[in-house]
C-alpha positions in Angstrom: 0.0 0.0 0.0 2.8 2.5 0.6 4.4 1.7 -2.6 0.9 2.2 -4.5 0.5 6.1 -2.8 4.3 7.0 -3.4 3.7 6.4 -7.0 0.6 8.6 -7.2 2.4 11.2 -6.1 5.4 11.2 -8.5 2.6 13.2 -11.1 1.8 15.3 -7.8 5.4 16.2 -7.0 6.5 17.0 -10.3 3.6 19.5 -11.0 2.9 21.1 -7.7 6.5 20.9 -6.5 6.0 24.7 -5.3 2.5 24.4 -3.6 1.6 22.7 -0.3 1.2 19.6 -0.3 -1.6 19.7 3.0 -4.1 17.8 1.1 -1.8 14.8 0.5 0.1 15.2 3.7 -3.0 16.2 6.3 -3.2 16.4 9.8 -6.7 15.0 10.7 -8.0 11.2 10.3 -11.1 11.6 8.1 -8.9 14.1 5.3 -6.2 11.1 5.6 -8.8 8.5 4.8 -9.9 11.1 2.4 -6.4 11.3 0.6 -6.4 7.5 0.5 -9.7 7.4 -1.3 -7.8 9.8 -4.0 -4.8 8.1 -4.3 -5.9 4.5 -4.6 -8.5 5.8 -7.2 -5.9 7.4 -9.6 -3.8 4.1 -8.6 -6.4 2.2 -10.0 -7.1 5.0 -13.1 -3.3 4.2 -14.0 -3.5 0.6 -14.8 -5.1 1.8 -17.8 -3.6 5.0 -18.5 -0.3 4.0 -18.2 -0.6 1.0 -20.7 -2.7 2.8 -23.0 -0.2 5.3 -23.0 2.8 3.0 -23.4 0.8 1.2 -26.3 0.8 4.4 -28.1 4.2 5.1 -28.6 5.0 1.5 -29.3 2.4 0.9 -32.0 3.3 4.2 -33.4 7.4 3.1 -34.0 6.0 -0.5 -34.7 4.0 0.0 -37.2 5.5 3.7 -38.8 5.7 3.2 -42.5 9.6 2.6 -43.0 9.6 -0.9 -40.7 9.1 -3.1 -43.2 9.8 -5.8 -41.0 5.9 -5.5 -39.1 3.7 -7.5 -40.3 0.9 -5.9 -42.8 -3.0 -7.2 -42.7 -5.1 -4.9 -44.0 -8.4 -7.7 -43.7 -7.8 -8.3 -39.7 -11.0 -7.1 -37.8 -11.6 -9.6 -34.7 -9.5 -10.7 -31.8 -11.3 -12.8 -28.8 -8.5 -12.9 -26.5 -7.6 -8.7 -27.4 -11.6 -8.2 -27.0 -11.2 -9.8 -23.7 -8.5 -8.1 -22.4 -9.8 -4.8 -23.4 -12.5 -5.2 -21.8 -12.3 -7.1 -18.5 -9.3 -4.9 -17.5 -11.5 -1.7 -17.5 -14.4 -3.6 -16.0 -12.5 -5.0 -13.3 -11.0 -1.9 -12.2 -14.6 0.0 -12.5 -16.2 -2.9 -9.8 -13.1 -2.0 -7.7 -13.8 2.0 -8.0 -17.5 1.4 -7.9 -16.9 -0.7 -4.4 -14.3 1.4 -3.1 -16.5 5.0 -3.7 -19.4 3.4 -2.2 -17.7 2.6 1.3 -16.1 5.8 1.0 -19.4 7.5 0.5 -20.8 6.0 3.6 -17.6 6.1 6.1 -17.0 9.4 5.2 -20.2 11.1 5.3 -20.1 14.1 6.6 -23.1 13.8 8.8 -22.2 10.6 10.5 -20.1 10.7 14.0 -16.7 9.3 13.7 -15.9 5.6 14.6 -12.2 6.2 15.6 -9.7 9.0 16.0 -7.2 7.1 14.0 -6.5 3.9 11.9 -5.1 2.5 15.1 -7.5 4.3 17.9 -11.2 3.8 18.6 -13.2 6.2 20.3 -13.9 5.6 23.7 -16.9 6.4 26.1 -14.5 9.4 27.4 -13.7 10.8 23.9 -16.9 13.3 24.2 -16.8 15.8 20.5 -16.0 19.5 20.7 -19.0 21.4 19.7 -18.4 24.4 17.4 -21.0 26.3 15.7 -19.8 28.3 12.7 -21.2 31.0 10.9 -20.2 32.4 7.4 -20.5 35.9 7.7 -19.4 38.7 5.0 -16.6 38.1 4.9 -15.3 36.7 8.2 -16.1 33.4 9.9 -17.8 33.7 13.1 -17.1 30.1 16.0 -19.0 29.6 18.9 -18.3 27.2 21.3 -21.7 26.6 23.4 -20.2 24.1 25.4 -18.1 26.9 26.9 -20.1 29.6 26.0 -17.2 31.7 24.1 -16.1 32.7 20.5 -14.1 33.3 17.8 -13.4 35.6 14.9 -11.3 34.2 12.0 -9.7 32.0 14.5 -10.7 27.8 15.5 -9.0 26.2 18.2 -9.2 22.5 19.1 -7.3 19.9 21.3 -5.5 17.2 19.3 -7.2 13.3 19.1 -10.8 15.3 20.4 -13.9 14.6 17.6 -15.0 17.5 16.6 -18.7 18.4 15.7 -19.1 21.4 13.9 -23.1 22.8 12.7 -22.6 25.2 9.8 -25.1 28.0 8.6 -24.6 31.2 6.9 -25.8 34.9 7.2 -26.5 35.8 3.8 -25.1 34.0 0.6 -23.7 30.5 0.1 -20.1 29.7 1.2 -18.1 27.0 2.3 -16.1 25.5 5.2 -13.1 24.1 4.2 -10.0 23.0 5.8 -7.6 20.7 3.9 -5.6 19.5 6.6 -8.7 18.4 8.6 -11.6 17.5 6.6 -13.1 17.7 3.0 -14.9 20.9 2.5 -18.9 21.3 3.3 -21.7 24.3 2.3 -22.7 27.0 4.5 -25.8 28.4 3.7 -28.2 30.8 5.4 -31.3 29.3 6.6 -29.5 25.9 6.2 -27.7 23.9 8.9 -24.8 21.4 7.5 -22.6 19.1 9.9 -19.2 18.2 10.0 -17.5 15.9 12.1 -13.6 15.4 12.1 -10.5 15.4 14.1 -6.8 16.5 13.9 -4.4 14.0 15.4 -1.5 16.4 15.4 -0.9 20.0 17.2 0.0 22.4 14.6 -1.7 26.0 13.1 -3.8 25.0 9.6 -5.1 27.1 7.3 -9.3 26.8 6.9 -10.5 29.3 4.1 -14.2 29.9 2.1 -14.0 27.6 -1.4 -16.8 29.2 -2.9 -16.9 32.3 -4.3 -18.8 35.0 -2.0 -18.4 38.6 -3.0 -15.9 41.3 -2.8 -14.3 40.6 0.2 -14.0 36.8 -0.9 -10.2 36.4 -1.2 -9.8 37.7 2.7 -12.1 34.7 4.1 -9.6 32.9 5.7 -9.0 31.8 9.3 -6.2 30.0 11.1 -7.2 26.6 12.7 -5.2 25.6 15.7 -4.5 22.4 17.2 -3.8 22.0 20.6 -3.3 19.8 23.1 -5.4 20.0 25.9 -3.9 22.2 28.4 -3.0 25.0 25.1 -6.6 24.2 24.6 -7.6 25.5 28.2 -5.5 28.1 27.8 -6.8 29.8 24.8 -10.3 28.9 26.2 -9.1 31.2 29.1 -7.8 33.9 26.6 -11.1 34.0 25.4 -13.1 34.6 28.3 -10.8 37.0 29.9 -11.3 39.5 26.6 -13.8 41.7 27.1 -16.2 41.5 24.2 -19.1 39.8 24.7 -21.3 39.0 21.5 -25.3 39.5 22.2 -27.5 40.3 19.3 -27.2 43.6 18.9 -23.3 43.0 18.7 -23.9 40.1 15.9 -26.0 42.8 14.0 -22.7 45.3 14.1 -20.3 41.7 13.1 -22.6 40.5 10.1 -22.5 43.6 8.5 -20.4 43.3 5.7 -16.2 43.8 6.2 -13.1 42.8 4.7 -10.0 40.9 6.7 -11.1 41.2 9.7 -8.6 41.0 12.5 -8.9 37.9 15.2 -11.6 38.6 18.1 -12.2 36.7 21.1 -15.6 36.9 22.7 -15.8 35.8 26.6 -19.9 36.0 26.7 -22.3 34.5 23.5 -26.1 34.6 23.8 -27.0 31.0 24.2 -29.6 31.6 22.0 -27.5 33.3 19.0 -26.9 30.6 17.0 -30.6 29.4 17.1 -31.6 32.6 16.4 -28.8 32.9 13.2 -30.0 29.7 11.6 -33.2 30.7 11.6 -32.9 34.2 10.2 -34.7 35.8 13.0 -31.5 37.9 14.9 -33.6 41.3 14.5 -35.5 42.2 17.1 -39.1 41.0 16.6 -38.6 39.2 14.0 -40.6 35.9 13.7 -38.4 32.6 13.4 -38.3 30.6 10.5 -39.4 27.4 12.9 -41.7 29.5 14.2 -43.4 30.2 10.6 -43.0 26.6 10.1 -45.1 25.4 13.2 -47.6 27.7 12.0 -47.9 27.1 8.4 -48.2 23.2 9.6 -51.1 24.2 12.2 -52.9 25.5 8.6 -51.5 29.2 8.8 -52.5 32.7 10.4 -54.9 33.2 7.3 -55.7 36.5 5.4 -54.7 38.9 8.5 -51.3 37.3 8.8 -50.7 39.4 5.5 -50.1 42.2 7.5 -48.1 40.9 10.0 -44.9 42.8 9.0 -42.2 45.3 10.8 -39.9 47.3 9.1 -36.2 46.3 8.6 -34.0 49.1 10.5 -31.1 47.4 9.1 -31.6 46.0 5.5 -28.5 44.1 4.4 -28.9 44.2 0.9 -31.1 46.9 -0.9 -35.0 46.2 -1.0 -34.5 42.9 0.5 -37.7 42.6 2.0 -39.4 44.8 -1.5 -41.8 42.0 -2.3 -43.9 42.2 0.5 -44.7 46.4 0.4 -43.5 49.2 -1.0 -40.6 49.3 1.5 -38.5 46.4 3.3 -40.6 44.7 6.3 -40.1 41.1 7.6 -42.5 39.3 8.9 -43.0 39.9 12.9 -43.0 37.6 15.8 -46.2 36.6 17.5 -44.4 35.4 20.7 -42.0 37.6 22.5 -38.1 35.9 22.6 -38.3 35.9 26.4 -41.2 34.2 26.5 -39.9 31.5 24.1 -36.3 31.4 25.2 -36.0 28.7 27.3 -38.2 26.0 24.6 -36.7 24.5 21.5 -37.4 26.7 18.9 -38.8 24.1 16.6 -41.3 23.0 19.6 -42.4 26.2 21.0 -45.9 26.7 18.7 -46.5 22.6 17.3 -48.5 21.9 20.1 -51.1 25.1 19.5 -54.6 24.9 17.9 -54.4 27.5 15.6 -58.0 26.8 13.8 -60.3 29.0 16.1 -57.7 32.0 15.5 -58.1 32.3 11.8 -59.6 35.5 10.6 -59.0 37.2 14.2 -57.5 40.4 13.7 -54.0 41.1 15.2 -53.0 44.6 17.2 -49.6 45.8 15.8 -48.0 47.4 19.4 -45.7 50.6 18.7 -42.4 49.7 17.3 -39.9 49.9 19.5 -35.8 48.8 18.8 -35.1 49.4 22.4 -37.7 46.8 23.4 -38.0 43.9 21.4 -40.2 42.0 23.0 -42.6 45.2 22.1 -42.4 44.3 18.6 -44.1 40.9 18.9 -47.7 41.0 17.5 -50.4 40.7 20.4 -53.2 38.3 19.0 -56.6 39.9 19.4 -59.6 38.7 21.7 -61.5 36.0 20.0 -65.0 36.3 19.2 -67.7 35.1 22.1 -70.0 33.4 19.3 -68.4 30.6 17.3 -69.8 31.7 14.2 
C-alpha cells in the first residue's frame, strides 16, 4: 500500500512541486482517509492509462511506415482474446472503484459521528466531541463554542485526538467550510444547517479558508485553525473569556455587516440563543423565526390577516431585500415575545397550538420599538364570544 501512494504522487510532486502539499500530507483522520480514497483511485485510473499510454508510442514506432519488418493485414477485424483483455481490465477496475467509492461514500459522510480517532485508535466512552457552531459571515467566519459559552473571529481552536462536531449555517449567501488538513470541504448556507464531524491528530496552526466564491471581500475569508493539546486548549479557552467582548445580538448585528480581513476577536460572553436565532434568520428584534413560521404554516396558517403581520427592517442588508412584501423592506413579525420563548426549543415552541379557532381574528400591531424587542411581537386579538 505505501508503494501504490508513493507512486501517485510522482505526477503530484512534479507539478505542484512549489505548492503545499496539505491535502496529500493532512493532519486530521477523516482528510487522511480522504487522501487514500484519492490516491488508490488514480492508482487504479493508472493501470489503464499507463498501458494505453505505453501502447501508443509503441504501436506508433511498430507499425511507422519505414519498418518493413511488421507485419501488414489490411483484412484483420476480430481478436477474442484482445476483446477480452480490453474489456475485462476496465471492467474490473470499474467494480473495484464502484466498491471502493461506495464505502467511501458512507464512512466518510459528513453527517455521520466518527468511529475512531485514528486507523489505530477507537473512540472511547470518554472521547466526548468539541461542539463548534460556525457561521459564514461577510466576509469573516464567526465560531461559537456553546459548550463553553465563548467565541471566535477568524480563528478555530481544538485539542488534538478530540472529535469535533461542527453545525454550519450562513448569514447571507452560500459559502463553504473548508480545511484541507482536517476535513473535505462542506456548504454553509443561510437558513440551512450542515454538519461536520472530524479530528486532527496532530498540534500544529492549519489554514481553513471559504472555497466558494462569496463577493468582494471573498479572497480575505480565511482563518487560522489551531491544534492543541489540551492544556494550550484551556488556555486559549481562558484567553477567550478573559477579553472583554461579549457578543449578544445587537453585537452580531454590528459583526454581520459586511467587512473585509477582519482582525482575530475573542468573545468571553455569547447569547446561548444566537446561533438558534442565526440559523433561523430571526436575529432582528421581533422578528418571527423561521421554525416558528414553520409550526404555524403546519397548524394550517394565520390566514388573510397574517398578510399584515410585517415590521420594518432598521437594518436591511442588501437593498429592498424585503421589497416584495410592500413598497418598502418589512419582515414578517414575531407573534411570541423571545423571552417568552427562550428557554423552549425553537422548533417545539408553537407545534403543540390549535391555531384553527384564530383564523380570521385580527392582530393589534403594538408601537415599534428597537429598544424593546419583546414590544415588537404582534399581540393576538380577543377571540370572538359566538363561534360563528
Amino acid at each position: 500500500m505505501r508503494a501504490l501512494k508513493l507512486l501517485a504522487l510522482l505526477p503530484f510532486a512534479a507539478l505542484l512541486g512549489g505548492c503545499d502539499f496539505v491535502v496529500l500530507a493532512p493532519a486530521g483522520d477523516v482528510a487522511i482517509q480522504q487522501r487514500d480514497l484519492v490516491v488508490i483511485s488514480t492508482v487504479l485510473m493508472l493501470i489503464i492509462v499507463l498501458p494505453v499510454m505505453a501502447l501508443t508510442i509503441f504501436f506508433a514506432w511498430r507499425y511507422r511506415q519505414s519498418n518493413t519488418a511488421a507485419p501488414y493485414e489490411p483484412e484483420w477485424d476480430h481478436s477474442t482474446q484482445l476483446e477480452l483483455v480490453i474489456w475485462s481490465a476496465p471492467l474490473l477496475i470499474i467494480i473495484c472503484l464502484g466498491a471502493l467509492t461506495w464505502m467511501g461514500t458512507h464512512l466518510l459522510d459528513p453527517y455521520r459521528s466518527l468511529g475512531r480517532i485514528a486507523a489505530d485508535k477507537p473512540i472511547e466512552s470518554k472521547d466526548a466531541p468539541l461542539n463548534v457552531e460556525v457561521v459564514a459571515l461577510d466576509w469573516k467566519w464567526l465560531f461559537i463554542y456553546p459548550d463553553y459559552g465563548v467565541a471566535a473571529v477568524n480563528e478555530l481552536a481544538a485539542p488534538v485526538d478530540r472529535p469535533i462536531r461542527f453545525r454550519i449555517t450562513a448569514s447571507s449567501v452560500m459559502n463553504s467550510f473548508y480545511i484541507p488538513a482536517l476535513a473535505g470541504q462542506i456548504y454553509a448556507m443561510p437558513g440551512m444547517e450542515t454538519k461536520l464531524h472530524a479530528v486532527a491528530n496532530k498540534a500544529g496552526t492549519f489554514r481553513g479558508f471559504s472555497a466558494n466564491y462569496s463577493g468582494a471581500g471573498f479572497s480575505g475569508m480565511h482563518f487560522e485553525f489551531k491544534s492543541l493539546s489540551s492544556a494550550d486548549f484551556d488556555k486559549w479557552i481562558g484567553t477567550a473569556r478573559t477579553s472583554g467582548n461579549m457578543l449578544g445580538r445587537t453585537d452580531y448585528l454590528q459583526l454581520e455587516r459586511p467587512s473585509q480581513n477582519d482582525p482575530v476577536r475573542l468573545y468571553r460572553s455569547v447569547d446561548r440563543d444566537l446561533y438558534k436565532a442565526i440559523l433561523n434568520m430571526c436575529v432582528e428584534p421581533g422578528k418571527m423565526c423561521m421554525s416558528e413560521m414553520m409550526a404555524i404554516d403546519a397548524k394550517g396558517g394565520l390566514g388573510r390577516e397574517g398578510l399584515n403581520n410585517t415590521l420594518p427592517l432598521t437594518y436591511d442588508k442588501y437593498a429592498r431585500r424585503g421589497a416584495p412584501l410592500g413598497a418598502s423592506p418589512t419582515f414578517v413579525a414575531g407573534i411570541c415575545a423571545m423571552d417568552e420563548i427562550k428557554d423552549a426549543p425553537s422548533r417545539d415552541v408553537l407545534a403543540p397550538l390549535d391555531l384553527t379557532p384564530l383564523r380570521g381574528v385580527g392582530l393589534k400591531r403594538p408601537p415599534f420599538s428597537p429598544a424593546h424587542p419583546s414590544s415588537t411581537s404582534l399581540l393576538l386579538g380577543q377571540r370572538p364570544k359566538s363561534d360563528s
